[in-house]
C-alpha positions as CSV (number, residue, x, y, z in Angstrom):
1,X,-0.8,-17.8,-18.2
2,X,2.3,-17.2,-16.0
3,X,2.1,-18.8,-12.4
4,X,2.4,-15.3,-11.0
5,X,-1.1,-14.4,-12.4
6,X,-2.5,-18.2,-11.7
7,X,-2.0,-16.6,-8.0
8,X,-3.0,-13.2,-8.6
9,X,-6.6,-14.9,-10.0
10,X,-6.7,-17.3,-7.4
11,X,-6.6,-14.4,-5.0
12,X,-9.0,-12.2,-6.9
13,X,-11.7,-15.3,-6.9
14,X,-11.3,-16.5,-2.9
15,X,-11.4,-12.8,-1.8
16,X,-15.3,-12.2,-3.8
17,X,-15.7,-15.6,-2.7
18,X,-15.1,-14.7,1.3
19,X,-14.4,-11.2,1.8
20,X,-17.6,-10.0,3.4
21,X,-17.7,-13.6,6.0
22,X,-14.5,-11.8,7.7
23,X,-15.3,-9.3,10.1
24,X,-13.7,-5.9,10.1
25,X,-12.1,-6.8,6.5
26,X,-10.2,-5.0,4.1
27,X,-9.8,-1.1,3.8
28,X,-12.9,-0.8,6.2
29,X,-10.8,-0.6,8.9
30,X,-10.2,3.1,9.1
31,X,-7.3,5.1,8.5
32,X,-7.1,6.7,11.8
33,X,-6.3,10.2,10.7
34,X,-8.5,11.5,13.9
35,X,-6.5,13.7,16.1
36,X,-8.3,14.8,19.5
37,X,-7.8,13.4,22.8
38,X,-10.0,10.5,23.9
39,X,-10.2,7.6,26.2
40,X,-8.3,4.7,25.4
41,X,-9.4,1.3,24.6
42,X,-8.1,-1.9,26.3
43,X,-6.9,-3.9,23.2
44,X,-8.5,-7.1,24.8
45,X,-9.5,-9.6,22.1
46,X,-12.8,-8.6,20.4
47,X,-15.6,-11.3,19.4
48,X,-15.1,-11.7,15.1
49,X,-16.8,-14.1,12.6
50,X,-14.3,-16.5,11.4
51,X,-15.0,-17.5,7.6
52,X,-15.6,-21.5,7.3
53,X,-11.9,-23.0,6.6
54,X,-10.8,-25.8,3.7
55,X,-9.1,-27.8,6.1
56,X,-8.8,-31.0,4.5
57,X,-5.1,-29.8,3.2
58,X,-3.0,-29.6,6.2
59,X,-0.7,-26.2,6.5
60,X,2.8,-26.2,5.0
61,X,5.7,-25.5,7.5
62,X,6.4,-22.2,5.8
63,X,2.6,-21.2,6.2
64,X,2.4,-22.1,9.7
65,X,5.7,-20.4,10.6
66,X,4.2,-17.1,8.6
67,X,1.5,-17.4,10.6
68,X,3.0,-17.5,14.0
69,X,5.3,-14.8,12.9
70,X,2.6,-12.7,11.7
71,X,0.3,-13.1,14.7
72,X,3.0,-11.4,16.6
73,X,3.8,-8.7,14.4
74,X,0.3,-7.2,14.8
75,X,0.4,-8.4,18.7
76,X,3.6,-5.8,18.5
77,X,2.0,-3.3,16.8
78,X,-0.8,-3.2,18.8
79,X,1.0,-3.4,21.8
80,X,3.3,-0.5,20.5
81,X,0.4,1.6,19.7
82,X,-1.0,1.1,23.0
83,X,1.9,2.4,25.1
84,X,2.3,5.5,22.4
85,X,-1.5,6.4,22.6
86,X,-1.4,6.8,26.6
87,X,2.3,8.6,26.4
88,X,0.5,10.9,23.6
89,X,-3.3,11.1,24.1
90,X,-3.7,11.2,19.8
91,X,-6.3,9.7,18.7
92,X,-4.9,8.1,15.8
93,X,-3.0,5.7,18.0
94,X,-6.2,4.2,19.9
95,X,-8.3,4.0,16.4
96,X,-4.9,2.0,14.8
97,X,-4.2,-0.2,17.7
98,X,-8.2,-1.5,17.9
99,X,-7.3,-2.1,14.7
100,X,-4.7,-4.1,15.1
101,X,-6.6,-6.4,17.6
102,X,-9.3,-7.1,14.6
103,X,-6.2,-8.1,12.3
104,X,-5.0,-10.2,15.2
105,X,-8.3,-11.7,15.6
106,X,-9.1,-12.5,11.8
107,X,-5.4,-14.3,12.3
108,X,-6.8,-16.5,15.5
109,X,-9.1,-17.9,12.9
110,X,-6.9,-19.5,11.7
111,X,-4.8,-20.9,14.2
112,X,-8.7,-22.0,15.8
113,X,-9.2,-23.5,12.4
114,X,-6.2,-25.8,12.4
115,X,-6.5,-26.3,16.1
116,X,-2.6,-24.8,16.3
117,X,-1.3,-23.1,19.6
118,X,-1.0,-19.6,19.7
119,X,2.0,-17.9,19.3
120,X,0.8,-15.0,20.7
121,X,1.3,-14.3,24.6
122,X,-1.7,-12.5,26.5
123,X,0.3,-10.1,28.4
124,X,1.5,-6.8,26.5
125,X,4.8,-5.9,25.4
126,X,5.6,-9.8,25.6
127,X,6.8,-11.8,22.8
128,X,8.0,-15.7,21.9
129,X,10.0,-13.9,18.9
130,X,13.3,-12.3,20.4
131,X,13.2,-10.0,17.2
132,X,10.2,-8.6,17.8
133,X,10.8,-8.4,21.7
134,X,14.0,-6.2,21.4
135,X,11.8,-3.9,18.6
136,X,9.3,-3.4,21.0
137,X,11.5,-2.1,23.2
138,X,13.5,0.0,21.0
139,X,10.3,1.4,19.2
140,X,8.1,2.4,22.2
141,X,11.2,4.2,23.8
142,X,12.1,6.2,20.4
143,X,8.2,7.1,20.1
144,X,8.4,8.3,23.6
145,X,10.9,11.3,23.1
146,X,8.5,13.1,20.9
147,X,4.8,13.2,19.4
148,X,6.5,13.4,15.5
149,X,9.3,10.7,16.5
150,X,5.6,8.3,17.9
151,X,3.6,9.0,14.1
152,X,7.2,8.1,12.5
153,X,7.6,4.8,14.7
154,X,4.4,4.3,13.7
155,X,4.8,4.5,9.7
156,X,7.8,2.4,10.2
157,X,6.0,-0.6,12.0
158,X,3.1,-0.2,8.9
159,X,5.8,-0.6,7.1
160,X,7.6,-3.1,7.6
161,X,3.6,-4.9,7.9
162,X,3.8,-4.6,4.9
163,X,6.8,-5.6,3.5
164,X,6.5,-9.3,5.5
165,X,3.2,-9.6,4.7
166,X,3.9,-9.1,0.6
167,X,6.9,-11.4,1.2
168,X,4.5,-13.6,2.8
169,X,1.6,-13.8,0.0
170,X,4.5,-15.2,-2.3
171,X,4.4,-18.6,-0.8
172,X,1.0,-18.7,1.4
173,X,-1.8,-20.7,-1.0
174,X,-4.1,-21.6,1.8
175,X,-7.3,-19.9,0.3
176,X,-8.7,-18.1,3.1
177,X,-5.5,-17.4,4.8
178,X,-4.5,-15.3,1.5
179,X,-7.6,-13.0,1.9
180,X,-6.6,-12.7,5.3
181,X,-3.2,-11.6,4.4
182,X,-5.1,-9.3,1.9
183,X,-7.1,-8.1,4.6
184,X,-4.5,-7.3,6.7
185,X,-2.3,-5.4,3.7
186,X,-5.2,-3.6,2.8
187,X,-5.5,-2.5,6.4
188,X,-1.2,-1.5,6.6
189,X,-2.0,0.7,3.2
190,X,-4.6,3.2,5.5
191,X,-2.8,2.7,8.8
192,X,0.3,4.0,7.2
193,X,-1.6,7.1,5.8
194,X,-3.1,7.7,9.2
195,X,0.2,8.5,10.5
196,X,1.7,10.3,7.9
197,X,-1.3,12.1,7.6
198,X,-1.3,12.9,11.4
199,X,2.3,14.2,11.0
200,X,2.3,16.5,8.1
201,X,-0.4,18.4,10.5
202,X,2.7,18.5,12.5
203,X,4.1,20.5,9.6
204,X,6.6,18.0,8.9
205,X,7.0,15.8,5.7
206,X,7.7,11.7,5.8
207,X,10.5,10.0,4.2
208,X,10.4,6.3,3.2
209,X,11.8,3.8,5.7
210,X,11.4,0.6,4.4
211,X,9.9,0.5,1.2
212,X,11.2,2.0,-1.4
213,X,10.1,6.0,-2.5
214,X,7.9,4.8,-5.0
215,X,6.4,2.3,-3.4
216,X,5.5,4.6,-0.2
217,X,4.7,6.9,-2.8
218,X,1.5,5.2,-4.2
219,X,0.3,3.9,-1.1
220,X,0.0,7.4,0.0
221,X,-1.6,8.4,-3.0
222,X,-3.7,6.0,-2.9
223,X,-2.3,4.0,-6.2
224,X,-1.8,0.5,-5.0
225,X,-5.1,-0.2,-4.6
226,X,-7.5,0.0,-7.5
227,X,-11.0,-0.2,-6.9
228,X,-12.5,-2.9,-9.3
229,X,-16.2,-2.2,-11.0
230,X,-18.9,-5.5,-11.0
231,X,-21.1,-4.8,-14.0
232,X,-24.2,-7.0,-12.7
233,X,-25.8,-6.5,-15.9
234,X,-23.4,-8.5,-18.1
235,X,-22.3,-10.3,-14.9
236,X,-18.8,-9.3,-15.7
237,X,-16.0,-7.9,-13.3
238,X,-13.6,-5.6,-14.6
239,X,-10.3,-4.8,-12.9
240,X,-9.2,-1.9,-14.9
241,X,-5.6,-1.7,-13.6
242,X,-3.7,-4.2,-11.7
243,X,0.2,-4.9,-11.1
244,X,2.2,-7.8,-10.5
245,X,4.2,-8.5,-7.3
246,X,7.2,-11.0,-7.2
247,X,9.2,-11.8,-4.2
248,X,7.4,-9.1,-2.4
249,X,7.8,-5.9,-5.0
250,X,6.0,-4.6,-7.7
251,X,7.1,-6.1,-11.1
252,X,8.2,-2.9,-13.0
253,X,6.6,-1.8,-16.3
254,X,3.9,-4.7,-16.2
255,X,0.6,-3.4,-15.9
256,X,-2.6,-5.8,-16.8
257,X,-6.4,-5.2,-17.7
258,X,-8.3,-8.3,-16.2
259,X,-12.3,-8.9,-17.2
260,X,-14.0,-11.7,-15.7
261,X,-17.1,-13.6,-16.6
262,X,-19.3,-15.2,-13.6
263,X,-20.2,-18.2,-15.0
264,X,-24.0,-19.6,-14.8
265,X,-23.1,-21.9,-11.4
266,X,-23.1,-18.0,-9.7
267,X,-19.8,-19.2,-7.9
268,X,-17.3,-19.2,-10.3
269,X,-15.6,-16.7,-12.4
270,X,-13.7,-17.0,-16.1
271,X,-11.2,-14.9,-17.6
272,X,-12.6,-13.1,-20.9
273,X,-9.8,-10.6,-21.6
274,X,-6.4,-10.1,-20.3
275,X,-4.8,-7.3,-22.1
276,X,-1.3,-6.3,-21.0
277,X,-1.4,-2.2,-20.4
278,X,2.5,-2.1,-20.0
């Protein structure tokens, strides 16, 4: 077996493993696609379960710089979303922006965990990474000229979420920081189709930013993100179509069947069948 798929399996066996100890996980997070006019929330941190960390291997210095980086990039989502949902009264902005607290929670876990300081400052629209400071200010003033322009500056930050944070997955092998990462992809896939959802009931259509056509293209279609089937009878899980990523992009033409066996311990699963579909 490749090393790519030793990681893919790795992923696929912490995430059963520790998926359901993280609170507001996964796709659970809501797209968003709301549109009326409501109250907004504050963004202040919420109260979420952290999972129990392996903390006997320390960090690497690429892991912890991800994770400082990353903490800020949903801190400047958030605090994006925040200014945009007052300017705008959409709903989709204050459902995506709790949202993006809960990611930025799950990623205090870890930087509780490890005892690290946090990267992330506590006032809004303020940021240690001069990057993301000067795209704050450049994307909350373009989403201010108009309600389409705020949905697009929206897709484009979602976008670019997920670009690092696939970039990111290629050298993170901290267990529970990977489903994290998961977490939080899982989570960019339905934030993006909130907003392009919210602005084809504009009437208008959404072009790729980032990512390339294809890729956008499945997200939105829902493609990326096969659901896999637990047979409890035979104890087997089946993941009937899954695709390879490699330095952040989809490895083209390589599409795998995966069927795993729970062994008798009840913790542990064994590959039966890889079949290559592609």
């Amino acid at each position: 077996m490749n090393s790519s798929m030793k990681l893919i399996v790795i992923s696929i066996l912490t995430t059963l493993t520790l998926s359901y100890a993280i609170a507001g996980n996964g796709p659970g997070a809501g797209n968003g696609s709301g549109q009326g006019t409501s109250g907004h929330s504050s963004g202040n941190s919420t109260t979420s379960a952290c999972p129990s960390f392996s903390t006997t291997t320390p960090l690497t210095a690429e892991e912890v710089a991800s994770l400082r980086f990353m903490r800020e990039e949903e801190k400047l989502a958030r605090d994006v979303y925040q200014a945009l949902a007052v300017k705008w009264q959409v709903q989709v902005f204050d459902n995506i922006m709790s949202s993006e607290q809960t990611h930025m929670d799950q990623l205090k876990c870890v930087f509780d965990a490890y005892q690290l300081p946090d990267s992330a400052l506590a006032e809004p629209g303020q940021f240690n990474d001069a990057k993301l400071q000067g795209l704050y200010s450049d994307l909350t003033t373009r989403g201010m000229t108009s309600l389409s322009e705020a949905l697009r500056v929206g897709a484009l930050i979602e976008e670019v979420d997920i670009k690092d944070l696939n970039q990111a997955l290629t050298v993170i092998q901290q267990p529970e920081m990977r489903v994290i990462y998961q977490n939080l992809l899982e989570g960019s896939y339905n934030h993006l189709r909130g907003f392009v959802q919210n602005l084809e009931q504009q009437g208008e259509s959404y072009t790729a930013q980032i990512l390339s056509h294809p890729e956008v293209t499945a997200i939105l279609t829902g493609g990326d993100t096969a659901i896999p089937v637990f047979d409890l009878d035979s104890s087997r899980l089946l993941i009937s179509e899954m695709q390879l990523r490699k330095q952040g992009s989809i490895v083209p033409s390589e599409t795998y069947q995966v069927e795993l066996h729970l062994n008798p311990d009840g913790k542990t699963l064994e590959i039966i069948n890889l079949k290559r579909l592609q």
